[in-house]
C-alpha positions in Angstrom: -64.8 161.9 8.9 -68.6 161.1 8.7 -70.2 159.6 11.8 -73.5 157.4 12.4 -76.4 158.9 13.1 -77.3 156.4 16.4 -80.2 158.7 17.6 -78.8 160.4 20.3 -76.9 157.9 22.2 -73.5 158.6 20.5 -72.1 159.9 23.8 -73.8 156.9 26.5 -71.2 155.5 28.6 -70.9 151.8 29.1 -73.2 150.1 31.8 -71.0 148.0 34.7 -74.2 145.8 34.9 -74.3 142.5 32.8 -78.2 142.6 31.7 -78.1 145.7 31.1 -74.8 146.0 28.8 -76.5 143.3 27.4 -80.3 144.8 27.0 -78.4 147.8 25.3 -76.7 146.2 22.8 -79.8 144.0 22.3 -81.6 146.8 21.8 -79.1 148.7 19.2 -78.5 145.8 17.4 -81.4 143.6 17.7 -82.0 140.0 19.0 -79.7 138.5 15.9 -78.7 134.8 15.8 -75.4 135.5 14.8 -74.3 137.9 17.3 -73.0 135.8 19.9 -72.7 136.3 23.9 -70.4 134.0 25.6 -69.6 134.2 29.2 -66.3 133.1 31.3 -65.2 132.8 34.5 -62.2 134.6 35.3 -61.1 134.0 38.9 -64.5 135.1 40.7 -64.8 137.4 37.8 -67.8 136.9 35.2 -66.7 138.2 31.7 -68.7 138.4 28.7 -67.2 138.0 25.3 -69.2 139.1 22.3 -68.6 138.7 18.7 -70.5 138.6 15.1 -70.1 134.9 14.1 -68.5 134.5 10.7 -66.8 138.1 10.7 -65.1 137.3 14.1 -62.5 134.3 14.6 -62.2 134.7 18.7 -61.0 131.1 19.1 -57.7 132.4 19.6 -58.8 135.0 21.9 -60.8 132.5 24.3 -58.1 130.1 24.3 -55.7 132.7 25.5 -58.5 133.6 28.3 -58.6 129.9 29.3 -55.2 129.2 29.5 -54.4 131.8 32.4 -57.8 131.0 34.3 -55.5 129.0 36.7 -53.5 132.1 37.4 -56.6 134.3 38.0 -57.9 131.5 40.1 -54.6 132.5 42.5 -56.2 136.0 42.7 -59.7 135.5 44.0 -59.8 138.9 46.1 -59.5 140.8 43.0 -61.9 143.8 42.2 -63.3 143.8 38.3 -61.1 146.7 37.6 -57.8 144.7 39.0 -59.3 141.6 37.1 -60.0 143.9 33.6 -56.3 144.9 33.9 -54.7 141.3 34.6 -56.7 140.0 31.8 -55.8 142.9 29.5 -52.1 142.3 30.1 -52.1 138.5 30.4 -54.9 137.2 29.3 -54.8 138.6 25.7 -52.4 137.6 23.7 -53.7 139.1 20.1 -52.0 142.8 19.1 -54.8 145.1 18.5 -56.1 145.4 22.0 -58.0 149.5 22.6 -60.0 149.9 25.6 -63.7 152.4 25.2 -66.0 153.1 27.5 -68.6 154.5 24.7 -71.1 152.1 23.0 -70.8 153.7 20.2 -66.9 152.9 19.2 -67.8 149.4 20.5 -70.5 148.5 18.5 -68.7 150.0 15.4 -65.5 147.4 16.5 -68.2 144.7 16.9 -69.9 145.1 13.0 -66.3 145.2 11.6 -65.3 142.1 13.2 -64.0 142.5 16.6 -64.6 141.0 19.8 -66.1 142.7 23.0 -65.1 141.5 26.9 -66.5 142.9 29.2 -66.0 142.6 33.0 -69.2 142.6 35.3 -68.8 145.4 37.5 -66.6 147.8 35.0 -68.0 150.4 32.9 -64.9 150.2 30.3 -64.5 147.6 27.3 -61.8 145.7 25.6 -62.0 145.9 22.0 -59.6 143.4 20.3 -59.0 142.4 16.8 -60.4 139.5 15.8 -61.4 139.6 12.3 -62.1 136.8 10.7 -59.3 135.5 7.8 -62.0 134.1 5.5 -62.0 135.9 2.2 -60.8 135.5 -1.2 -57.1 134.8 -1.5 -54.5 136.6 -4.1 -55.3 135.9 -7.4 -54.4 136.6 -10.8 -56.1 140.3 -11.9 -59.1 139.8 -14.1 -59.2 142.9 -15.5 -55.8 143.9 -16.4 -53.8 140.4 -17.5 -50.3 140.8 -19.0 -47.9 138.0 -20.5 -45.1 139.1 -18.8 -45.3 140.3 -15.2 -46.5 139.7 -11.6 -49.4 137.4 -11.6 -50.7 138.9 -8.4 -54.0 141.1 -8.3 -55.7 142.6 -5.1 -58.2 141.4 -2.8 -61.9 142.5 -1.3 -59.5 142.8 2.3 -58.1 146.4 2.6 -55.3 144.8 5.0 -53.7 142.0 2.1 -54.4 145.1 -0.5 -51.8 147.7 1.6 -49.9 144.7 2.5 -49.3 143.9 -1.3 -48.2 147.3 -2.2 -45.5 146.9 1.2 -44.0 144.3 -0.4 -43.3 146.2 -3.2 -42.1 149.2 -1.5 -40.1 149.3 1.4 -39.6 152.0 2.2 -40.0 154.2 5.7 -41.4 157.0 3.9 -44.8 155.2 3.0 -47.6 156.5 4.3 -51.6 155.1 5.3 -54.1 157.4 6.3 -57.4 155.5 6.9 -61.0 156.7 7.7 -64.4 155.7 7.2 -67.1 156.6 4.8 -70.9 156.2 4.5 -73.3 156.7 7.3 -74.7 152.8 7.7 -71.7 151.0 6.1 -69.2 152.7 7.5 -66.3 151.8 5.5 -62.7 151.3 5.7 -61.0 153.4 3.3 -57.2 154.0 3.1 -54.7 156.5 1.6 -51.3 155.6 0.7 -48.8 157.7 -1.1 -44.6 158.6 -0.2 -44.3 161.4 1.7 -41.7 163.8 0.2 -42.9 162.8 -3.1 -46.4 163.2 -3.3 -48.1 166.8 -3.8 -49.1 168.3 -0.4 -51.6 170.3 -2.0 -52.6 167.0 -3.8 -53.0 165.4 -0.4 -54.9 168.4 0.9 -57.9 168.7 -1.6 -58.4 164.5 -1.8 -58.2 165.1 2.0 -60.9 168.1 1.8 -63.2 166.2 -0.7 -63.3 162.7 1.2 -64.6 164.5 4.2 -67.0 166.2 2.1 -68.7 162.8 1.0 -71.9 162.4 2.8 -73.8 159.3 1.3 -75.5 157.1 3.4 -73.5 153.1 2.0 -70.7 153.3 0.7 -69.7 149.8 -1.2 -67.4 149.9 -4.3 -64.5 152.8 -5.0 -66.7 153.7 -7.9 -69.0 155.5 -4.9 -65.8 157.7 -4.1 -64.5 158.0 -7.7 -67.5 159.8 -8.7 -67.9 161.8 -5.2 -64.0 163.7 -5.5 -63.4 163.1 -9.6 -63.4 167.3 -10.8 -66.1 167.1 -13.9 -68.6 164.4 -13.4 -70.3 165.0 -16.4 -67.2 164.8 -18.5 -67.4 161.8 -20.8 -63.5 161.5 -20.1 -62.4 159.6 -17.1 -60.0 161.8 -14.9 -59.4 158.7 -12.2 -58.2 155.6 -13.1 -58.0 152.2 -11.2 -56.3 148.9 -11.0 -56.8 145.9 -9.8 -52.5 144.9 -10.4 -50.1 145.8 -7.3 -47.3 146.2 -9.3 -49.5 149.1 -11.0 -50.4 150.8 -7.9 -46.8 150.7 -6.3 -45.5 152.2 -9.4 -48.0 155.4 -9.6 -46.9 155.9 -5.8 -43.4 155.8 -6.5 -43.8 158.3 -9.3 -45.8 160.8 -6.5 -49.2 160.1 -7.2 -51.9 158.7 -4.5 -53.6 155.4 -4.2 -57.0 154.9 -2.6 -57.5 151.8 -1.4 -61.1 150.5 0.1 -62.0 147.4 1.7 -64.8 145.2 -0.3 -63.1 145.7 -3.6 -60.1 144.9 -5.5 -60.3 148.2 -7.5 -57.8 151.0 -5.9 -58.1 154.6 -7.1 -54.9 156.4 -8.6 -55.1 160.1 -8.2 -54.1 162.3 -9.9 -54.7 160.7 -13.8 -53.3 162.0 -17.2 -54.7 161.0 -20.4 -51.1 159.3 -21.5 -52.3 156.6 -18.5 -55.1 155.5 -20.3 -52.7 153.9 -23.2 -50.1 152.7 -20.6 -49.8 149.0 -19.6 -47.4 147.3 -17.0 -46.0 145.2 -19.4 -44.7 148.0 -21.3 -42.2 148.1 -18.1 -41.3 143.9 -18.6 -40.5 143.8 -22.0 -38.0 145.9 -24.4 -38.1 149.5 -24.8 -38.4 149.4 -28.8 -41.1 147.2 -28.5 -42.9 149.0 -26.1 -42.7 151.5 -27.5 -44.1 150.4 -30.8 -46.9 148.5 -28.7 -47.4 151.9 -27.3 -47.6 154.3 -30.6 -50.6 151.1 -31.8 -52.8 151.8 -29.0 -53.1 155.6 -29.8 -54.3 154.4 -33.3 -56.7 151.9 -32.1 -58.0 155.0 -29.7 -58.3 157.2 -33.2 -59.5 154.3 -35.3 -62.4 153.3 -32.4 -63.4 156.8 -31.9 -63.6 157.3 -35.5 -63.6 154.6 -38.7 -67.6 154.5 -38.2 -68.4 158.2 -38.8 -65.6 158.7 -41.5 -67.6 155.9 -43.3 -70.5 157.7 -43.1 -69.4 161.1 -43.7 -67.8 159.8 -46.9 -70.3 157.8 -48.2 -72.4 160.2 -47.6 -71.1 163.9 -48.4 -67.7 163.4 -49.9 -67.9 160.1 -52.6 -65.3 162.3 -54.4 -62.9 161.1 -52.1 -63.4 157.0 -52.4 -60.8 155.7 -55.2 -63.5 154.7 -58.3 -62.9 151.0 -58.0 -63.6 150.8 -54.5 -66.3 153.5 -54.7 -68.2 150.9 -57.1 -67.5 148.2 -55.1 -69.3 149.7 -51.9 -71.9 151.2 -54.7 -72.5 147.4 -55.6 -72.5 146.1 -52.1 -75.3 148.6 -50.7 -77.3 147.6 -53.7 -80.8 146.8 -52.1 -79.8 148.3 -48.4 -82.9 150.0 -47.3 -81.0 152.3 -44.9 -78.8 155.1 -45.6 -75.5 154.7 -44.0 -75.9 156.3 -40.4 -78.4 154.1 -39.6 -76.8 151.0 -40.8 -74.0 151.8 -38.7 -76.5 152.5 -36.1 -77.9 149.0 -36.4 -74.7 147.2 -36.5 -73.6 149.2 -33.6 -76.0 148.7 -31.3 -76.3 145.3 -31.7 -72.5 144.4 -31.2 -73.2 146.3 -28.1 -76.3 143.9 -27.0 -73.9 140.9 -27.8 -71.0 142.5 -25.7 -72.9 142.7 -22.8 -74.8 139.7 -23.1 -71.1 138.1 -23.0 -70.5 139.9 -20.1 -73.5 138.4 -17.7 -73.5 134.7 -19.4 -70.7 132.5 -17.3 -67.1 133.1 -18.7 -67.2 129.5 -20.3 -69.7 130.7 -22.9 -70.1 134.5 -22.6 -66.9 135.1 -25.4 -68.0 132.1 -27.4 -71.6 133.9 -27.6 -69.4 137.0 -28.1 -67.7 136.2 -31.0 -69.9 133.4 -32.7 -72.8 136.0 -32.4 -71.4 138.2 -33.9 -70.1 136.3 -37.0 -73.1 135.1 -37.2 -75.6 138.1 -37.2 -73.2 140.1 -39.1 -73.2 137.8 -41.8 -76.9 136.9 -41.6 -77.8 140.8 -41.6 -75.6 140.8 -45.0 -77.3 137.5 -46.4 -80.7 139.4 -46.0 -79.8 143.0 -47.4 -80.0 145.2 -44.6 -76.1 146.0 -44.3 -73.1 145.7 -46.4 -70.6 143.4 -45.6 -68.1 146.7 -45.6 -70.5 148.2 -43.3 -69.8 144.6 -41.1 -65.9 144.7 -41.4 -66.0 148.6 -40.5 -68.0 147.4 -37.2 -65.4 144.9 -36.3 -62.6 146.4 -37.1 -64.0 149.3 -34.6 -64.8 146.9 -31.9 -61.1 145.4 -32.2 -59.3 148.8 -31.9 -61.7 149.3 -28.5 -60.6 146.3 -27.3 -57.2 146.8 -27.5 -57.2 149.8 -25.0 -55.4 149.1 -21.6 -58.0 151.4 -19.5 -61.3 150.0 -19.5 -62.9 153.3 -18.5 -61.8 155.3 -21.2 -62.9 152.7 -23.5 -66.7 153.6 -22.5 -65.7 156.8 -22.8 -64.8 156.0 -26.7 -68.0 154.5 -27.4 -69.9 156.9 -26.3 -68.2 159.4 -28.5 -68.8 157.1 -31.4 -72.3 157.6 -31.5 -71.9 161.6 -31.3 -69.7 161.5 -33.6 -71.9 159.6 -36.1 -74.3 161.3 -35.9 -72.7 164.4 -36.3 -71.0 162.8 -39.3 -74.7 162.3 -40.9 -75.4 166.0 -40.5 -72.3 167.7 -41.3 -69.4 165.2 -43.0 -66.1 165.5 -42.7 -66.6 169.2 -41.9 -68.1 168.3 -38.5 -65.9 166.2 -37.5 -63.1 167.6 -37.6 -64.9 170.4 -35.4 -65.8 168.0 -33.1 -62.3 166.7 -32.5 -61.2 170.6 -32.1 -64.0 170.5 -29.6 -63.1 167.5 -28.0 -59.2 168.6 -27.9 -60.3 172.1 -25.7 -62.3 169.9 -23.6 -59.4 167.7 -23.2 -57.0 170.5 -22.4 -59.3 172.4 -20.0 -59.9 169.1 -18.0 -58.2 168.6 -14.8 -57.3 165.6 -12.0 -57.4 167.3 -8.4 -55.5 170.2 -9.9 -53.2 168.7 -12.2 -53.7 169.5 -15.9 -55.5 166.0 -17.4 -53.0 166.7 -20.9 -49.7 167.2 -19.0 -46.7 165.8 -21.0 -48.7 166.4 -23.9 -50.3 169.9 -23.9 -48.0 172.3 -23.7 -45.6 169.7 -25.4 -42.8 169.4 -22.9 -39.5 167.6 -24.6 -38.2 166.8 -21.2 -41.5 164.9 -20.5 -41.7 162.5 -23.2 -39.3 159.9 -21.8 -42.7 157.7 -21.0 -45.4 159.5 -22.7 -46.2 157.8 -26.5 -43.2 156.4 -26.2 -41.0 154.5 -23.6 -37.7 155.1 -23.6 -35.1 152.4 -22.0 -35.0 152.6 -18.0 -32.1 154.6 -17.7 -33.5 157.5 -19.5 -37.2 156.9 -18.1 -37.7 160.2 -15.4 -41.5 160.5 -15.0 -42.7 164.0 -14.1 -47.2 164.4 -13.5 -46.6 167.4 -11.9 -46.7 170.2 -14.5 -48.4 173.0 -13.3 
């Protein structure tokens, strides 16, 4: 576990002197406004109480103080140390109470919200846990929304996050590891998984590559997603997240790990398969048929997204031979007066659904999909108005940009588009002939990829009968026996 760099004053020991704790947290911290010292008396005891206003909520904590200052009244002849341990046993009433006599473990307690009291005349600290409840409360996952299903999503607060997932699994055999990571933010980070059912040499290598992150802020799980995930420069993404608790307790039940962070409601699944990336929830809340159907569409918008734009072009192109006559003079007529050959028509069209696509993303949800959509409507058919596309060229865009949509895993969908534009351009060169050597290409990359050890194709290369209970299609729950271990 990484450790702040605190030039050379890691080890110092706790001052019993007031001013001078006082000068050296001053001088660590700074003169800041919202660190706040407070000072009691406690019998003929002076305590100090300091806390970071707005991450701290100590009110309980002082209240608890006051209410046995008549007892420590009774017990003027104390020393500090018998006043520090009557006030540690009755004067505290909150459950995470941990006693340092370091400044650095206290000042890491203070900045993540806890409160210091410390007892004039002894070199030791209470550190108790007083973080402040203010934060975002459980709503309804953004990213990930279903018809049928739990309407809870996670939080930016590590503790509701593991608390969510407890609900849904109680068992004894759950497990939390937590540590920190990043040098100045020192983050919390947690690891859950079931013992007895998750990999032990899983656990071992995410174990060996979190300690081997050394970045100085660590603030999203997208900072340890592409620290530990095994080929960053593969277009394919080999960890997935979610935002949905019922998601995450599921992928733990079936073995796999969950990597929780605090600051973010996105927690890591590890190890990933490629069949995750066309599974949804729902497909567990709804008919197995259906699903299943549901299911066996998704892999066709993932072929028709990755591909209806360059098969356009590589038969319009190359192999006219192939277009039925009627429809060959229809698109003949259409790109009557097009100055551009087909590539970089689709090129155009391409790019700018991609302008309009983000632009809906940064303009406020009440207008960015109403921008979206009207845009494009009304740039495709303007561009076709003024004879630099063909409306077939416009429907072969949107029909693309549908099928992309329609994918469950948001990552892999990136992934698709940037293959698109490979792939077109490959189209433009070669025709039909190079794509179908870039899919070969793409299906060995596929197979050679792996998620912390695990083959990325399991289920689906080698083709495993016994493993296709929940791969493209889901069978009904009494048959469903997932296995992601296939090595």
């Amino acid at each position: 576990m990484n450790q702040v760099e605190y030039s050379g004053w890691e080890h110092e020991h706790i001052h019993d002197n007031r001013n001078q704790f006082i000068d050296v947290l001053k001088h660590r911290l700074g003169d800041s406004p919202d660190i706040i010292y407070r000072d009691i008396v406690y019998g003929n005891t002076s305590v100090l109480i300091v806390y970071v206003e707005g991450m701290s909520d100590p009110k309980s904590l002082i209240d608890g103080m006051l209410d046995t200052v008549d007892v420590a009244d009774s017990c003027k002849e104390e020393s500090p140390e018998q006043a520090y341990e009557r006030l540690k046993k009755q004067g505290i009433a909150l459950g995470r109470v941990r006693d340092t006599d370091h400044y650095t473990e206290l000042i890491s307690a203070l900045l993540a919200g806890g409160s210091i009291i410390f007892v004039e005349g002894h070199s030791i600290c209470l550190l108790v846990g007083t973080e402040s409840l203010n934060q975002r409360g459980v709503e309804e996952a953004s990213s990930q929304s279903v018809v049928r299903g739990p309407r809870e999503g996670f939080t930016e607060s590590l503790r509701n996050n593991t608390a969510l997932v407890r609900r849904r699994i109680q068992s004894p055999m759950v497990r939390i590891e937590q540590r920190r990571l990043g040098e100045q933010t020192r983050t919390n980070i947690a690891i859950m998984y079931m013992e007895g059912m998750a990999d032990e040499d899983v656990l071992n290598e995410l174990r060996s590559r979190l300690d081997r992150i050394q970045l100085p802020s660590v603030l999203e799980s997208s900072y340890i997603e592409e620290m530990i995930q095994d080929r960053r420069y593969s277009p394919f993404p080999t960890i997935f997240n979610s935002e949905r608790p019922d998601v995450i307790a599921s992928a733990i039940l079936e073995g796999r790990v969950a990597i929780l962070m605090e600051g973010t409601p996105f927690v890591l699944i590890v190890p990933s398969l490629f069949v995750q990336a066309f599974q949804s929830s729902e497909d567990y809340y709804q008919r197995a048929d259906f699903a299943s159907l549901v299911r066996l569409l998704r892999y066709f918008c993932f072929v028709l997204a990755l591909l209806t734009p360059s098969f356009y072009i590589a038969i319009t192109t190359f192999h006219q031979e192939m277009i039925p006559t009627n429809l060959l003079i229809s698109l003949i007529g259409q790109r009557e007066g097009v100055p551009f050959p087909a590539f970089v028509e689709a090129l155009i069209m391409e790019i700018t659904f991609e302008i309009l696509r983000e632009a809906g993303i940064r303009l406020p949800k009440s207008i960015g999909q109403s921008v979206s959509i009207v845009g494009t409507l009304v740039i495709g058919q303007a561009a076709v108005d003024a004879g630099l596309v063909s409306a077939a060229m416009v429907i072969v865009v949107a029909i693309t940009a549908i099928a992309n949509f329609a994918l469950p895993a948001f990552n892999l969908g990136i992934s698709v588009r940037i293959l698109r534009f490979l792939l077109m351009a490959i189209a433009a060169s070669f025709g039909l002939y190079g794509i179908m050597i870039s899919l070969i290409i793409i299906a060995l990359h596929l197979c050679s990829l792996q998620s912390l050890g695990v083959p990325y194709m399991s289920s689906l290369a080698p083709l495993k009968r016994n493993s296709q209970k929940d791969t493209l299609l889901r069978l009904s729950q009494r048959m469903v026996k997932k296995h992601f271990r296939e090595n």
